[in-house]
C-alpha positions in Angstrom: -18.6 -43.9 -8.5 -14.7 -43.8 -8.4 -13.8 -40.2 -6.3 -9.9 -41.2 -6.7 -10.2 -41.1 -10.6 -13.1 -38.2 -10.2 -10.3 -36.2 -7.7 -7.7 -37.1 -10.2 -9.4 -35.8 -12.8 -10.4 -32.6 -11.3 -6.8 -31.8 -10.2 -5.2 -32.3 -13.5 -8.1 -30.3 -14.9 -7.2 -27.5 -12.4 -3.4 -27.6 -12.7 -3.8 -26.9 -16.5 -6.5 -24.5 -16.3 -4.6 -22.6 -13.4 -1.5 -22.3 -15.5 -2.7 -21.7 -19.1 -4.8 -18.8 -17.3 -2.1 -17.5 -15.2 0.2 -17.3 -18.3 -2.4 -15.5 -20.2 -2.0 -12.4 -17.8 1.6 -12.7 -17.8 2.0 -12.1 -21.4 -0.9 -9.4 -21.2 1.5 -7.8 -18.5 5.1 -8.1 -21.1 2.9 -7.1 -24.3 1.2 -3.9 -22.0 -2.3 -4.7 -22.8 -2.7 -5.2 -18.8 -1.7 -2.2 -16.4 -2.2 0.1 -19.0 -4.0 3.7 -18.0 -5.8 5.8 -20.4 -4.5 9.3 -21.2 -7.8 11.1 -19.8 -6.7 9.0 -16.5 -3.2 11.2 -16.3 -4.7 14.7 -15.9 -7.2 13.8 -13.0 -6.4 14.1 -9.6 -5.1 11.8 -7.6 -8.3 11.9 -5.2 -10.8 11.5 -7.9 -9.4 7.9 -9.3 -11.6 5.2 -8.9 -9.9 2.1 -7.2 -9.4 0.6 -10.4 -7.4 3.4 -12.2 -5.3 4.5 -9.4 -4.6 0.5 -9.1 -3.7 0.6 -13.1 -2.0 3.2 -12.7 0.1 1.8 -10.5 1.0 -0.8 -11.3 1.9 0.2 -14.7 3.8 3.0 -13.7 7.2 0.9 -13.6 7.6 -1.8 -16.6 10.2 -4.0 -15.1 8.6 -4.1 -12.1 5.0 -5.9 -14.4 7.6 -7.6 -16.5 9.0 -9.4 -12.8 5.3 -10.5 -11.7 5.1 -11.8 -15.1 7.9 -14.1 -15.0 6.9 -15.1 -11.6 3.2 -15.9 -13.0 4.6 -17.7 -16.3 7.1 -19.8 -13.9 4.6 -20.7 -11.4 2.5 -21.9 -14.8 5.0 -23.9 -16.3 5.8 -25.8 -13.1 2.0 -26.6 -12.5 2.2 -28.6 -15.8 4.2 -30.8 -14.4 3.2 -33.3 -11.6 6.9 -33.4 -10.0 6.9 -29.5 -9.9 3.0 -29.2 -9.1 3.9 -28.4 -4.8 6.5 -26.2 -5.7 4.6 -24.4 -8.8 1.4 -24.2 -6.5 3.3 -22.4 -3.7 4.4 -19.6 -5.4 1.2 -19.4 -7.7 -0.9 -19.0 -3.9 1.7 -16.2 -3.2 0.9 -13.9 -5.9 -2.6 -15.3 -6.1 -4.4 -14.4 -2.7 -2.5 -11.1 -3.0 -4.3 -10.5 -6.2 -8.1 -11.7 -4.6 -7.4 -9.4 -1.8 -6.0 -6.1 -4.0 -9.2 -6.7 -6.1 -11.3 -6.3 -3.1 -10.3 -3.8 -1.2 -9.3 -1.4 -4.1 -12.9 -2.5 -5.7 -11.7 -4.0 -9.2 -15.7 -5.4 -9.9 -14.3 -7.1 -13.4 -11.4 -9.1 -12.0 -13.3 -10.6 -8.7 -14.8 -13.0 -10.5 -12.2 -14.4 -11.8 -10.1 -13.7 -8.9 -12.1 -16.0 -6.8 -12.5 -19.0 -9.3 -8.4 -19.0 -9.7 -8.0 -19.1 -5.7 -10.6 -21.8 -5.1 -9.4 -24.0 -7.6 -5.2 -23.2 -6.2 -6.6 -24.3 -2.8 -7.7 -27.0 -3.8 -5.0 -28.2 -5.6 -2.9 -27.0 -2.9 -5.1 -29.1 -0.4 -5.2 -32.3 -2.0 -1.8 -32.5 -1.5 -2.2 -31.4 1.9 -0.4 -34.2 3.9 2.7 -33.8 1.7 2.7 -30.0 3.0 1.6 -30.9 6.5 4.9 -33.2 7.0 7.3 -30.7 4.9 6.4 -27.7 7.0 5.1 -28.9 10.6 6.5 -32.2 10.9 10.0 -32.2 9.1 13.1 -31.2 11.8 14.6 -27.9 11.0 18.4 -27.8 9.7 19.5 -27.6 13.3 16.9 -29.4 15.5 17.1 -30.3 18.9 19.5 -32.8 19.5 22.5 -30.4 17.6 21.9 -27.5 19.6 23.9 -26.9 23.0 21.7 -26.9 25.9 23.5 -23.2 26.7 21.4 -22.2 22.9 18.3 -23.8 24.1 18.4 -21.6 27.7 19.4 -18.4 26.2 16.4 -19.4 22.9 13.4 -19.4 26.3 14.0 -15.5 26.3 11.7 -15.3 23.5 8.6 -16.0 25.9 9.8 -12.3 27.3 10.7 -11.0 23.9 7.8 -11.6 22.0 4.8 -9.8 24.1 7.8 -7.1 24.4 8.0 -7.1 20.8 3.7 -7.1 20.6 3.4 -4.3 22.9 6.8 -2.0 22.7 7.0 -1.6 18.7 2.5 -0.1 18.7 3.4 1.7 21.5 6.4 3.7 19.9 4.3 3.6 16.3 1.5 5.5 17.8 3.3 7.7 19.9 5.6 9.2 16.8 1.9 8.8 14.9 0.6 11.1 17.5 3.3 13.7 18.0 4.3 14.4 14.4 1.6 12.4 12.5 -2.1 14.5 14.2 -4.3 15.4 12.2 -5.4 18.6 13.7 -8.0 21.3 12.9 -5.5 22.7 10.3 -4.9 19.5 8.5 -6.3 19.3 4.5 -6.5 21.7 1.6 -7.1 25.3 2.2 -8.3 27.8 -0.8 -7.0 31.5 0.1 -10.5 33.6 -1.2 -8.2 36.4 -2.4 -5.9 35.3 -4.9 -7.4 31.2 -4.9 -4.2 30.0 -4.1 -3.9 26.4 -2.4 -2.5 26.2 0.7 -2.3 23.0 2.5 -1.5 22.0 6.1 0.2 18.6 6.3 1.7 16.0 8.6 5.0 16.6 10.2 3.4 20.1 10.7 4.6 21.3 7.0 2.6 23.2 4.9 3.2 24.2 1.2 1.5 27.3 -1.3 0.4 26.3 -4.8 -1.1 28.5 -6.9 -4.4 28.2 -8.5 -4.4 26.0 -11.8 -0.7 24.2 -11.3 0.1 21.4 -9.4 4.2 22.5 -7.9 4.6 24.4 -4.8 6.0 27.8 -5.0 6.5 28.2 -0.7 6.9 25.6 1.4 7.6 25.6 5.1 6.6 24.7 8.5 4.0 25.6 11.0 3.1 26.0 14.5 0.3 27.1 16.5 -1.6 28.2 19.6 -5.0 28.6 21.4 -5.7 31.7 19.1 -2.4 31.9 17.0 -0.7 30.5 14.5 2.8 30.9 12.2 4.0 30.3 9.0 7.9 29.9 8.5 10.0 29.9 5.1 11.7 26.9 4.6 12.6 27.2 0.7 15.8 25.4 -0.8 15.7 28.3 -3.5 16.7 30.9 -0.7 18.8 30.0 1.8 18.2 33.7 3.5 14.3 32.5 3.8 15.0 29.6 6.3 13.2 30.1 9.7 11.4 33.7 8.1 8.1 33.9 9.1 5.4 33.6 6.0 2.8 34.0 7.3 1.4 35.1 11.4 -1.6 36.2 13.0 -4.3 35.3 15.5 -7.0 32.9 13.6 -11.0 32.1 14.0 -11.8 29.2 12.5 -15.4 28.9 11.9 -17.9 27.2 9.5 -15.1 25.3 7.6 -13.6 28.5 7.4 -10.4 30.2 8.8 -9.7 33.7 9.4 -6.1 35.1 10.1 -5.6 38.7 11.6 -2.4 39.5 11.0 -1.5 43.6 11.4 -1.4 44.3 7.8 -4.9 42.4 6.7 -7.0 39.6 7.4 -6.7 36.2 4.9 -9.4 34.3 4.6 -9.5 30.2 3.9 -12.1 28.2 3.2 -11.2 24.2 3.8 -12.2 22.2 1.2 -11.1 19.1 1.8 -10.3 17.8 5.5 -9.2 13.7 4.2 
């Protein structure tokens, strides 16, 4: 049995199939019959989306933006037809490709996995039986300036990457989650409040904002900022409509929170909140 013609075979098989497939979903993209939502999908909410629609919707949100992957997927094709293009057109087809497998998976797309799989497998391979061609271009080739052009000076100051780097590692998570936790927490308030009186929304969010939307509409009449105690909390005005609102209080009081819901004394009345959603 000859593997050589067998391999040859095979890879010619997959360059072809790869790129007739991928140009398929590049013309579904510029014709709209991919990316395209439903009209039932618009009036849902956001939280109740499926992977798959809020992925759709997405994506097909911006045109130009499906119309550039599409070039990208119909170029990639069209150089995989060709054996002198075949490393280049396979490089950029893995870019968009494993992208693709991974969004699939992780946003649960069950009708494109398949498919998904079958199209990286087969670009691996093609990428790897060229693998020694990619080996020497990318690991073994000497950069534009390699060692013998640069001035010793360069090559002393270059060793301060050994401190840089765990620097780098270390200082950049440390910082992230430290501006996570002091204006990112999510703390007891955090999530979507329903105000039993008048079934207003009110919801507590990061950067310790909080906005008022009343019940059946989807804009914010009051938003603002909060801040809190042991036992109280405050509401302040922080409307662009009224510049004589800024820094007003809304909303004070001392608060119980108990059995997902929270009561605020204030010295007028009491509002009651029931937390529906926590995220």
């Amino acid at each position: 049995m000859n593997w050589k013609k067998i391999h040859l075979l095979l890879f010619t098989f997959c360059r072809y199939f790869l790129a007739t497939i991928i140009i398929l979903y590049a013309f579904a993209k510029i014709f709209e019959t991919q990316f395209t939502s439903q009209p039932s999908i618009y009036d849902k909410p956001i939280g109740s989306l499926t992977g798959f629609q809020l992925t759709w919707y997405y994506y097909g949100y911006s045109y130009w933006y499906g119309f550039i992957i599409a070039i990208t997927q119909i170029t990639s094709g069209l150089l995989l037809f060709f054996r002198k293009t075949t490393r280049l057109g396979i490089t950029i087809y893995l870019t968009f490709m494993i992208n693709i497998l991974l969004m699939d998976f992780a946003y649960d797309i069950e009708d494109a996995k398949g498919m998904a799989v079958t199209l990286t497998l087969m670009a691996l391979f093609v990428f790897l039986s060229d693998y020694k061609a990619f080996f020497k271009y990318f690991v073994q080739e000497p950069l534009v300036f390699n060692q013998e052009s640069t001035p010793n000076w360069f090559k002393k100051i270059s060793k301060i990457k050994y401190i840089l780097i765990p620097l780098i590692l270390i200082g950049i998570p440390t910082v992230v989650l430290t501006l996570k936790n002091k204006y990112m927490e999510k703390n007891q308030f955090y999530g979507k409040w329903i105000n039993e009186k008048n079934n207003d929304k009110l919801y507590f969010e990061a950067l310790k904002t909080f906005q008022v939307v009343k019940k059946n509409e989807n804009n914010a009449y009051i938003k603002g900022t909060y801040a809190f105690t042991k036992d109280s909390i405050f509401l302040y005005f922080n409307n662009e409509v009224t510049n004589d609102q800024q820094n007003q209080v809304y909303l004070k009081g001392k608060y119980i929170i108990k059995d997902s819901v929270m009561t605020i004394s204030t010295k007028q009345s009491e509002v009651m909140l029931k937390q529906i959603r926590n995220y």
